[in-house]
SERO-4910 file (N, C-alpha, C, O; in steps of 0.05 Angstrom, whole numbers):
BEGIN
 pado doro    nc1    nc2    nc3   cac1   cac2   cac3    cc1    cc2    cc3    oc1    oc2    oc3
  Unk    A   2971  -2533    499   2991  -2518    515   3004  -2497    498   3011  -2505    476
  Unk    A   3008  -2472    502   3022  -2456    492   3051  -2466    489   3065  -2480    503
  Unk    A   3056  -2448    461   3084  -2453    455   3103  -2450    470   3120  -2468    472
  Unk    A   3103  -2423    487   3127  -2424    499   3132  -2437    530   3153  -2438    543
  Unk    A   3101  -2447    537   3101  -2473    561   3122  -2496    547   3141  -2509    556
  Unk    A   3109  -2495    524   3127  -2535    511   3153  -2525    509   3168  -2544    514
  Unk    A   3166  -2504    505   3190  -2502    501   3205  -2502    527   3229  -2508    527
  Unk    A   3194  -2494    549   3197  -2489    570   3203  -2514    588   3224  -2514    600
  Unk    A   3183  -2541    591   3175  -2572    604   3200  -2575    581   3221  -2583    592
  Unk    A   3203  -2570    551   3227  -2590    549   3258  -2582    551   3275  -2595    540
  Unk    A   3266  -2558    567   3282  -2557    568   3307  -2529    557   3330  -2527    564
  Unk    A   3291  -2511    537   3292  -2489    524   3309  -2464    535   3322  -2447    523
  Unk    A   3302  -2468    566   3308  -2443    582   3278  -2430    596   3256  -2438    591
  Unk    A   3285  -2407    613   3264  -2393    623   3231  -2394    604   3231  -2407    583
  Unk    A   3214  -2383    611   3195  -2382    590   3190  -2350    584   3169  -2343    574
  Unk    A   3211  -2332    590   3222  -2303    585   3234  -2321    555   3224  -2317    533
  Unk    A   3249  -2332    558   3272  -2339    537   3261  -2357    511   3269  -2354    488
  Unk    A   3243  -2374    518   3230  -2392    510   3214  -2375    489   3216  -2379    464
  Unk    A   3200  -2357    500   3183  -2329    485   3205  -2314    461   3204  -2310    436
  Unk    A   3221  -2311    480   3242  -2300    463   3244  -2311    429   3244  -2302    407
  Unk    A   3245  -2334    443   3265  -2357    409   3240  -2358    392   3245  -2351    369
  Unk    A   3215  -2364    396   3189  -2356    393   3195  -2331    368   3197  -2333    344
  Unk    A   3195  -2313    383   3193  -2286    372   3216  -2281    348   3211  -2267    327
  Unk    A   3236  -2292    353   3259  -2279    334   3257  -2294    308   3270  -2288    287
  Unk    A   3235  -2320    312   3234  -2340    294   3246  -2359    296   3242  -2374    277
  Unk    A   3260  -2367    311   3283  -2383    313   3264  -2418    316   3275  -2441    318
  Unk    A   3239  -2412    317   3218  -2437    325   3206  -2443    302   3194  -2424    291
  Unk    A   3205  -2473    288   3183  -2486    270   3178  -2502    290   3190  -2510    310
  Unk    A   3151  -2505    278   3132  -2527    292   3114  -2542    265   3100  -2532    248
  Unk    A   3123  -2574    270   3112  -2595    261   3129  -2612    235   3153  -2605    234
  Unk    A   3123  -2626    221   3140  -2636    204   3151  -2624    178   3172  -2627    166
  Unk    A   3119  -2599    173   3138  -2592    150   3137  -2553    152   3128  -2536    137
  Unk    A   3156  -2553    183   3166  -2539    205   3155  -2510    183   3164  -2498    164
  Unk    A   3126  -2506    205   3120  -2491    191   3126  -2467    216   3121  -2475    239
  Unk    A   3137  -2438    214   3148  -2418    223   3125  -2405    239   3105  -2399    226
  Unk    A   3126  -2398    275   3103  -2400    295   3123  -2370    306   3146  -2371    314
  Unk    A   3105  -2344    302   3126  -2325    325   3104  -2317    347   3112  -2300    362
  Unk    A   3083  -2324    351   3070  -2315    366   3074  -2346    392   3068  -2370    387
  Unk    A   3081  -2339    408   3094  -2359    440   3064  -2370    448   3062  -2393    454
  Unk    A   3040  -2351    448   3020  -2359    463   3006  -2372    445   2982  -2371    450
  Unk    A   3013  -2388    420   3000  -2399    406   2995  -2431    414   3015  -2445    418
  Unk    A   2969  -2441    415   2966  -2468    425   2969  -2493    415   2952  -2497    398
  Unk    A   2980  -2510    418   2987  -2531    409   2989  -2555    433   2995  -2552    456
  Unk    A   2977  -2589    411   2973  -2613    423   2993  -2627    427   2999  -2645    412
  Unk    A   3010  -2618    454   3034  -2622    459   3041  -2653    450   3063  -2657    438
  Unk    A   3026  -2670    455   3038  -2704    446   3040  -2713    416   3021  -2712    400
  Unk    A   3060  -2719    413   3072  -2726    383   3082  -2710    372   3088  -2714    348
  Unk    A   3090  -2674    389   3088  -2651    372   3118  -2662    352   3130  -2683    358
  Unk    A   3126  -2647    333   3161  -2642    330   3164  -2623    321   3151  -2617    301
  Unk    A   3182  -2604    333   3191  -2582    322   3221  -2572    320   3238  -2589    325
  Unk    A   3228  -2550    315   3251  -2545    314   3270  -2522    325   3274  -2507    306
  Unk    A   3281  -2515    344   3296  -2496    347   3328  -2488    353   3345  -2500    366
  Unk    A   3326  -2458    335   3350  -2457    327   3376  -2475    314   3399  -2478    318
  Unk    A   3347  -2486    289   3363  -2505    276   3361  -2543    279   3363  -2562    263
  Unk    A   3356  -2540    310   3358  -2568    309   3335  -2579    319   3322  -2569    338
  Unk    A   3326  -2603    306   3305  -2612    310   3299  -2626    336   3317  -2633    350
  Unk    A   3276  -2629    343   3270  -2645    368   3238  -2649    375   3225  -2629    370
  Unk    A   3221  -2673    387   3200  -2682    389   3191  -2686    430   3201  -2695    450
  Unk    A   3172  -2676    422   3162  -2665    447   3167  -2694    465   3174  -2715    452
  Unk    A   3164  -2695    486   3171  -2714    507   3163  -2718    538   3180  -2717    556
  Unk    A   3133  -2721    542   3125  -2711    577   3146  -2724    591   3154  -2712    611
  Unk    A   3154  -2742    585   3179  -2746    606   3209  -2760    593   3211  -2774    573
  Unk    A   3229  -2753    609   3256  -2765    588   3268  -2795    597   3279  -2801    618
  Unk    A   3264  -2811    574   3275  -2842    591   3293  -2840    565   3283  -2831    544
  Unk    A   3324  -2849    566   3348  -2851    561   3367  -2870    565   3374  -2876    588
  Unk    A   3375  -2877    550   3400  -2893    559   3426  -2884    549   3422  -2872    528
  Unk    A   3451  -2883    556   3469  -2873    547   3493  -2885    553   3502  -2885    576
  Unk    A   3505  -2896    535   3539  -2912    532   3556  -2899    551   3570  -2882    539
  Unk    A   3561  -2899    576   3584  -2886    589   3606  -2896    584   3611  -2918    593
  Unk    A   3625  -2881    570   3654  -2878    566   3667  -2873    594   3654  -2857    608
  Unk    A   3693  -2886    607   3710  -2886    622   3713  -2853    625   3720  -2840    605
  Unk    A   3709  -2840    648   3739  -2822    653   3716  -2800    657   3723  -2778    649
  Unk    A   3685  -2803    669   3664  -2786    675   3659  -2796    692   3663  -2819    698
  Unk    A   3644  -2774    708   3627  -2778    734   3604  -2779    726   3596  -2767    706
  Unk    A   3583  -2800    749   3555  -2789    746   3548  -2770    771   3538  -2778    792
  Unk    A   3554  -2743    766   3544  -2718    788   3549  -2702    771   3567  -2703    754
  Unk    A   3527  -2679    774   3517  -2652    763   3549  -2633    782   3549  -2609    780
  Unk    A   3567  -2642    793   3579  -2623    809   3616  -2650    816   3627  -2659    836
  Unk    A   3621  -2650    794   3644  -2671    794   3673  -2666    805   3685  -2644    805
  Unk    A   3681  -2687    813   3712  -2674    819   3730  -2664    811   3737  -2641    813
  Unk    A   3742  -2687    800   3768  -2699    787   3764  -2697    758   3783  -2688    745
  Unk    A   3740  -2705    744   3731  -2715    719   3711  -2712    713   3693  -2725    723
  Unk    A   3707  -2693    692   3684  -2684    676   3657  -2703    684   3659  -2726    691
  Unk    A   3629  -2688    682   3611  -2702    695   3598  -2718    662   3598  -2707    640
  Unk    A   3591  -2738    667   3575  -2751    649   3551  -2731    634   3544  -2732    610
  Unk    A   3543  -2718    649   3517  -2694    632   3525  -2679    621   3508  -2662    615
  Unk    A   3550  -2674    611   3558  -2654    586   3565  -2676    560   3581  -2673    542
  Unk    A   3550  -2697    565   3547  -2715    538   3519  -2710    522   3513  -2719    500
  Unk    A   3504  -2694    538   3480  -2689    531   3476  -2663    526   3487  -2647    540
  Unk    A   3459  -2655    504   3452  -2631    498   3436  -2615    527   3426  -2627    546
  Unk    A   3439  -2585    521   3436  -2569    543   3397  -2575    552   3389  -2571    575
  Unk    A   3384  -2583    536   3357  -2583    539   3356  -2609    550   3338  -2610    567
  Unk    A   3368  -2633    548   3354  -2647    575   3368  -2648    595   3365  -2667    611
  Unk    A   3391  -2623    601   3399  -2613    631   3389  -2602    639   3394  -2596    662
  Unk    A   3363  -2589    624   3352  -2562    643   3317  -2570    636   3297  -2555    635
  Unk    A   3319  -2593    632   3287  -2602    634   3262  -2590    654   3272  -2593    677
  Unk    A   3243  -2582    657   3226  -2570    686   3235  -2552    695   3217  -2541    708
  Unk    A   3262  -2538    695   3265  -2521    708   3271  -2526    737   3274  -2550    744
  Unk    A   3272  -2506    757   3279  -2508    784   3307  -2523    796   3324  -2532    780
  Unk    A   3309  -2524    823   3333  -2527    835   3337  -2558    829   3358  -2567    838
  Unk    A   3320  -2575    814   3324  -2609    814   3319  -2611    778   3307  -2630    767
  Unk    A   3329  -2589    765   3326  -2595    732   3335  -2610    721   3356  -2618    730
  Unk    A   3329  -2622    700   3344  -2638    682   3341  -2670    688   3335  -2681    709
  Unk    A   3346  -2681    665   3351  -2716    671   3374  -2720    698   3394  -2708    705
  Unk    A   3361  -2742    707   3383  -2757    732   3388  -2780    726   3370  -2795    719
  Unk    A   3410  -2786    727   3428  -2815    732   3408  -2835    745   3400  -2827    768
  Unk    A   3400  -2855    738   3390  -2880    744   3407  -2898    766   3411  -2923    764
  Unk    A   3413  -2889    779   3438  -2898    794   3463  -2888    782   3462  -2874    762
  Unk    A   3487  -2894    793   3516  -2886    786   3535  -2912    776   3531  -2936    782
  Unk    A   3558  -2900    755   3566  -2919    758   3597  -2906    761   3601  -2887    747
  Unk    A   3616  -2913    774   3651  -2899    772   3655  -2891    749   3645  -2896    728
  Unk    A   3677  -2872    758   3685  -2859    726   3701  -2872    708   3702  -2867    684
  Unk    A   3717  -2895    721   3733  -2908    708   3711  -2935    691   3721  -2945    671
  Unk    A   3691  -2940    698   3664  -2959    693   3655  -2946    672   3651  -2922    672
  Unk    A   3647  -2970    641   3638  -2960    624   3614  -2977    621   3615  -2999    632
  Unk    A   3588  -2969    605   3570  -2986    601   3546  -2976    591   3544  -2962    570
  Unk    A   3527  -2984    604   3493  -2968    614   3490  -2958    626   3501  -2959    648
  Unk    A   3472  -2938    620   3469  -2926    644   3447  -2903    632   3449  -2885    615
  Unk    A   3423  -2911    649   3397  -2899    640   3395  -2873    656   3406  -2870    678
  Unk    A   3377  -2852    641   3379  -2834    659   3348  -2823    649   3336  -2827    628
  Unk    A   3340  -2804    680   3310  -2796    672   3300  -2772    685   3319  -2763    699
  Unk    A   3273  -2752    686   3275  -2733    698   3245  -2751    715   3232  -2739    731
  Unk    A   3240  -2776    708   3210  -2787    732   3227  -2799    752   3239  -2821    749
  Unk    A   3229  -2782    775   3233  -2791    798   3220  -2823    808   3236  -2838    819
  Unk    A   3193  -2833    803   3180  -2859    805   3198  -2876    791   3209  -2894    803
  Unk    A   3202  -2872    760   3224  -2890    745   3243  -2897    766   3246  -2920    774
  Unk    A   3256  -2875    775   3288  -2878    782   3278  -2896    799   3284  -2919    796
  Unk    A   3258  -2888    825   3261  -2907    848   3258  -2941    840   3271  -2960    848
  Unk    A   3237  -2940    824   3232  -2975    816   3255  -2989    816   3262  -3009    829
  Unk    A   3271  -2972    792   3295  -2981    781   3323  -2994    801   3337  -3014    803
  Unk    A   3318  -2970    813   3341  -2965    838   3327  -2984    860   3347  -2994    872
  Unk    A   3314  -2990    867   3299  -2999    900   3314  -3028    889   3312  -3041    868
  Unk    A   3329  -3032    914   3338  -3064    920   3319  -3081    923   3327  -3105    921
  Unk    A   3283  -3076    928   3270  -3088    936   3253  -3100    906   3241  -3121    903
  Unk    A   3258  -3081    890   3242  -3095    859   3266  -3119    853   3256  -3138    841
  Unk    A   3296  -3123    858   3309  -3142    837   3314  -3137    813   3321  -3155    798
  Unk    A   3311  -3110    802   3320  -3100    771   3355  -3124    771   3376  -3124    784
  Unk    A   3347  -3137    754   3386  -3148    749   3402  -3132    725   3393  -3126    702
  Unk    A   3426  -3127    737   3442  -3116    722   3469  -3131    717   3483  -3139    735
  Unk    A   3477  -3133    690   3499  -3149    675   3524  -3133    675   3526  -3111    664
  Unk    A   3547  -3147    691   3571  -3129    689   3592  -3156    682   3596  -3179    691
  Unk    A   3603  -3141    663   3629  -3150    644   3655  -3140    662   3663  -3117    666
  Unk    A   3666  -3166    672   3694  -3157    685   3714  -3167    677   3715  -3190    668
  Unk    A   3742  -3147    677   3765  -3165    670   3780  -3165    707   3778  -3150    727
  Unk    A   3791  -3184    703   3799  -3186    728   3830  -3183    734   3836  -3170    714
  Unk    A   3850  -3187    746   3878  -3182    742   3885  -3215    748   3895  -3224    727
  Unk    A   3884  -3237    769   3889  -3265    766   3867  -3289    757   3845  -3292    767
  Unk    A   3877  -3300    741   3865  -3322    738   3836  -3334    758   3837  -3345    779
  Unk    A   3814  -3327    744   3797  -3345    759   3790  -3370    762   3785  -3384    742
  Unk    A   3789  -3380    793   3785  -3404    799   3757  -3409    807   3745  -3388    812
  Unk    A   3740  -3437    810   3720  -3443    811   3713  -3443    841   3688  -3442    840
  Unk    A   3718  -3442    859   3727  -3434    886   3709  -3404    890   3690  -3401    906
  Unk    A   3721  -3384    873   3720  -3353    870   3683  -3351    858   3666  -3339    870
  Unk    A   3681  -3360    843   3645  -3367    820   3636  -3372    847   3621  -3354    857
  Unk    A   3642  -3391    861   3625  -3410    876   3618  -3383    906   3595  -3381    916
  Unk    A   3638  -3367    913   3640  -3362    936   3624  -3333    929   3617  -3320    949
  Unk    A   3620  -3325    909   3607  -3303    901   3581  -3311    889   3564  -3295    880
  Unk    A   3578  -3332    890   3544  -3339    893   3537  -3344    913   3514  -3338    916
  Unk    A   3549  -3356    935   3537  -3361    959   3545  -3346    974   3551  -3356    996
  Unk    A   3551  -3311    973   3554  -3292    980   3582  -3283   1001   3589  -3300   1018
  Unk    A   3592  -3264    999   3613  -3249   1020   3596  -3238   1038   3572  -3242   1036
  Unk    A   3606  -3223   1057   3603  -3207   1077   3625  -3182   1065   3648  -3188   1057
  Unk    A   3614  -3157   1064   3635  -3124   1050   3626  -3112   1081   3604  -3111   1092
  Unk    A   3655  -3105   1089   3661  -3088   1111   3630  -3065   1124   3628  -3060   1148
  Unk    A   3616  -3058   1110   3599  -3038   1120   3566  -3053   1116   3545  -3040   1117
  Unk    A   3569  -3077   1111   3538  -3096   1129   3547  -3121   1130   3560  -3136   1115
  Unk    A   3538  -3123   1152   3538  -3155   1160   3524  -3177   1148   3532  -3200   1154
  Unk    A   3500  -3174   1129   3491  -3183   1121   3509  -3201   1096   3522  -3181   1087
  Unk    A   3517  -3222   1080   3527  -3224   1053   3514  -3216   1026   3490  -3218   1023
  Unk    A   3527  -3209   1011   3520  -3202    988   3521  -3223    966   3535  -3242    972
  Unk    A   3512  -3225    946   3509  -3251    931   3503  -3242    904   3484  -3229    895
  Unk    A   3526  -3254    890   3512  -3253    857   3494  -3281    846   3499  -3305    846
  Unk    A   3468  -3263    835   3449  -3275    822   3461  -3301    804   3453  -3323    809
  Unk    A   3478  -3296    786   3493  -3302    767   3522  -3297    761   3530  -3274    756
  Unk    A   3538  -3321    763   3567  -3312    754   3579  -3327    735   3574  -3350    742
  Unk    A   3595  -3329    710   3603  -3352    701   3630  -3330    689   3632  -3305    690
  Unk    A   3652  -3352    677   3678  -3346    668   3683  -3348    643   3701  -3363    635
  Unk    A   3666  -3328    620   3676  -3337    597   3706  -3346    591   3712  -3365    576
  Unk    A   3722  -3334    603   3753  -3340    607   3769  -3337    622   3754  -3322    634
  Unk    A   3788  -3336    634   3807  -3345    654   3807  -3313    669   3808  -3310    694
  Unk    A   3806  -3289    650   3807  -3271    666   3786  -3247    656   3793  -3224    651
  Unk    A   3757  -3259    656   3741  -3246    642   3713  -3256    661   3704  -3278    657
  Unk    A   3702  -3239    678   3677  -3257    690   3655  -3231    689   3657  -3207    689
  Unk    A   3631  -3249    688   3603  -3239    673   3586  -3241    704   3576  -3261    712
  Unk    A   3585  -3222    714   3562  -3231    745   3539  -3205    741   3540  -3182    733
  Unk    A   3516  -3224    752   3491  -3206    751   3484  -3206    782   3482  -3224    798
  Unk    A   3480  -3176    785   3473  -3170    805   3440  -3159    811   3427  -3155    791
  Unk    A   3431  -3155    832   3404  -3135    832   3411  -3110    857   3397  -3090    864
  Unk    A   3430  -3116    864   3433  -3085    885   3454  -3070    876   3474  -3080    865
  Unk    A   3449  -3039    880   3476  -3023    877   3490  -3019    893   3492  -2995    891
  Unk    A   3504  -3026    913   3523  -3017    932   3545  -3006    929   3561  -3015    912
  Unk    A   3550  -2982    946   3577  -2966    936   3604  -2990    930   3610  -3008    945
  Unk    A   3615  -2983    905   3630  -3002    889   3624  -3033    897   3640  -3047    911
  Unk    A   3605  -3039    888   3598  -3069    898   3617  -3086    883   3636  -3096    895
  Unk    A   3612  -3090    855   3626  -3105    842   3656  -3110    855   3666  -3132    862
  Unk    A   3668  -3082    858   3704  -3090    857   3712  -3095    892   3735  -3101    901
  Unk    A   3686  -3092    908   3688  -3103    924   3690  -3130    937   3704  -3139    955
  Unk    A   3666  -3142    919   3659  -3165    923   3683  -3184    908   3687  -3205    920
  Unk    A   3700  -3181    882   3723  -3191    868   3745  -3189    891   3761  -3207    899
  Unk    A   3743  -3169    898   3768  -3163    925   3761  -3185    948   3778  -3193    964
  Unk    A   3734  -3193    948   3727  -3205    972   3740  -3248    970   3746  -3266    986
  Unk    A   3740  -3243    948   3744  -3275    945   3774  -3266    935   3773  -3280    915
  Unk    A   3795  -3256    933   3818  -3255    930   3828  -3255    897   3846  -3269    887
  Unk    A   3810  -3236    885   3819  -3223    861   3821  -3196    865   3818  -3184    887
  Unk    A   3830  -3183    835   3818  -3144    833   3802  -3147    809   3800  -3169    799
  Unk    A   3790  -3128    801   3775  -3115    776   3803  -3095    767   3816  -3079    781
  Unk    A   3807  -3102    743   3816  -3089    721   3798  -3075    703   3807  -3055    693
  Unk    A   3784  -3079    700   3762  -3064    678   3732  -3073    684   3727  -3094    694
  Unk    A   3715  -3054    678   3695  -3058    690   3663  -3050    669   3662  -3028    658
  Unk    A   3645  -3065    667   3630  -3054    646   3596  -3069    645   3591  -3093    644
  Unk    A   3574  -3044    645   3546  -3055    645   3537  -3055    624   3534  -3036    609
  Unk    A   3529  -3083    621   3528  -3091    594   3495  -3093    595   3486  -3099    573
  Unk    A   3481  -3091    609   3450  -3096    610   3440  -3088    641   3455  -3090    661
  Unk    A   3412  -3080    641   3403  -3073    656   3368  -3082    654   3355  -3069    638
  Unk    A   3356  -3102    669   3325  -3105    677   3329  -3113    640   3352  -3121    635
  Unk    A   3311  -3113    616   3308  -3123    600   3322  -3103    578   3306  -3102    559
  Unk    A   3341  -3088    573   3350  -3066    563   3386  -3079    563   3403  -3081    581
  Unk    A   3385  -3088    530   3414  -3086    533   3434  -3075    511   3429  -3074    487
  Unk    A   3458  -3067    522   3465  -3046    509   3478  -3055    489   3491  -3075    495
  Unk    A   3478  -3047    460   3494  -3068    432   3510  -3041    422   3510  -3017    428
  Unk    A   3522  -3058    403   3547  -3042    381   3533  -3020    376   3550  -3003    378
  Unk    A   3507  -3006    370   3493  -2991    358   3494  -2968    368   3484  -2948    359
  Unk    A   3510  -2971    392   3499  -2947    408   3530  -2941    421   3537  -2954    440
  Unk    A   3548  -2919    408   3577  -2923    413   3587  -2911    437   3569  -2898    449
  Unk    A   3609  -2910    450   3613  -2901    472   3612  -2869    474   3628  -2855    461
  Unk    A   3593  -2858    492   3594  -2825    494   3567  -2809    483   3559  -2786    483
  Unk    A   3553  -2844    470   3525  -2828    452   3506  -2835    463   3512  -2855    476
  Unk    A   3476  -2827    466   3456  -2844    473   3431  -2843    459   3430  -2833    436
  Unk    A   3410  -2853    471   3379  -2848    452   3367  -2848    469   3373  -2853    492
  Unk    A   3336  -2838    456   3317  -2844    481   3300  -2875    471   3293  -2886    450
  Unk    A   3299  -2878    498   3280  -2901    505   3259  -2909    484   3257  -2890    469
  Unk    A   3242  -2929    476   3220  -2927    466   3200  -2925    485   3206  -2926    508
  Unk    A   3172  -2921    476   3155  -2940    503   3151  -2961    513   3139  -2963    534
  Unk    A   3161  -2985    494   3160  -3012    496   3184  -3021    515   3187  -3039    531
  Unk    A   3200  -3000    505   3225  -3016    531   3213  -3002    552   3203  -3017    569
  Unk    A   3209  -2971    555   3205  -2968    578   3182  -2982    595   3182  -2982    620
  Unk    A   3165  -2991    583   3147  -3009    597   3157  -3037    595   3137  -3050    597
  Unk    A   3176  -3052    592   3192  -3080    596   3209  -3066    619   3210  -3082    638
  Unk    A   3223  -3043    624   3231  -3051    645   3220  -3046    667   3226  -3061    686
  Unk    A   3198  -3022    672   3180  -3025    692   3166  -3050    699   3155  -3050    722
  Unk    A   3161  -3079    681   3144  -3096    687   3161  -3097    702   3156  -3088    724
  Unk    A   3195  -3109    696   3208  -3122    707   3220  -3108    739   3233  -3118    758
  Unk    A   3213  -3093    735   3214  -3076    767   3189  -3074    787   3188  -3061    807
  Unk    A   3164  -3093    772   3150  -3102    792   3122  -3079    785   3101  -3082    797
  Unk    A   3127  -3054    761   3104  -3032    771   3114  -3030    743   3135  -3039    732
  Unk    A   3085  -3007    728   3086  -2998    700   3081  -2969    699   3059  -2959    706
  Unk    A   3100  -2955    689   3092  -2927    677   3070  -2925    674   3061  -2942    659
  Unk    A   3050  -2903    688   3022  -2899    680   3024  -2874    656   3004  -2865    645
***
């Protein structure tokens, strides 16, 4: 692939612009970033690493991510109230591919006040696996609650509520109480504010709210609030098993 295609799939800008950075020098290519000004020069895009304008980075056909969401962000490219979660990320995997649907997307959402996991990607197939109520991806949320939990409350949120907009009940997979006002429930669906719904439904609130794991991906001290990494291939293929289908 020509150089200023790769600069272009990862994110660079136009491939006017891409040419550009090319030309001024502003591009090494490979480990011992050797200096490329000619754009139409060809290269084996997988495993490439190169560098521009200083900062390093390694080629990527597609972006799988996870990223610590800090309280007090949205997940939307177009936010309200509160800064959107994608200005935690450098400008190249907002403008990934190009066109009117660029850049990595949110793996689902989570509130702005909600901190945790929260994977994000530009493979539309990923997202759906992930997201489809129908694979069972389970997701771990850490709650504080505002009253005392009773065993009554565990019990009635495993054998499901009924939330105002389906008739159907909703049901956590898993719930237990490390402490009186601290509960751990695994879910597999996203429903608009499910969690603080379903706490509301048995006669508590959510005070704090937090995804602590997702399908086989969980999130540790290593990874601080506001920062992220990318994926390996090993997770990203553990969590596609677990969503029923595998990254080809």
């Amino acid at each position: 692939m020509q150089l200023q295609d790769i600069l272009f799939t990862q994110g660079f800008g136009t491939r006017r612009i891409c040419s550009g950075l090319v030309q001024q020098g502003l591009v090494f290519v490979g480990k011992d970033r050797t200096p490329c000004t000619d754009a139409t020069e060809m290269f084996e895009e997988e495993g490439l690493a190169f560098e521009v304008q200083g900062e390093s980075w390694a080629y990527h056909a597609r972006a799988y991510l996870m990223l610590h969401k800090p309280a007090g962000f949205e997940c939307s490219h177009k936010p309200g109230a509160h800064p959107s979660v994608y200005t935690l990320l450098p400008g190249p995997l907002r403008q990934r591919g190009g066109g009117a649907a660029a850049g990595v997307q949110a793996v689902g959402r989570l509130d702005h006040d909600t901190t945790g996991l929260l994977l994000l990607s530009d493979d539309g197939k990923f997202i759906h696996r992930m997201t489809s109520p129908r694979h069972h991806v389970p997701k771990v949320y850490e709650v504080g609650v505002k009253h005392p939990l009773e065993p009554t409350q565990l019990e009635r949120l495993l054998a499901g509520v009924v939330l105002d907009d389906d008739p159907r009940p909703v049901r956590a997979q898993a719930c237990e109480a490390p402490s009186a006002l601290h509960l751990r429930m695994t879910l597999t669906e996203g429903k608009y504010h499910q969690v603080k719904r379903m706490v509301a439904a048995v006669g508590n609130r959510v005070e704090s709210l937090h995804r602590s794991s997702m399908g086989s991906l969980v999130l540790g001290p290593e990874l601080p609030p506001g920062q992220w990494r990318w994926l390996t291939s090993d997770e990203v293929q553990a969590l596609t098993q677990k969503a029923g289908a595998t990254i080809e």
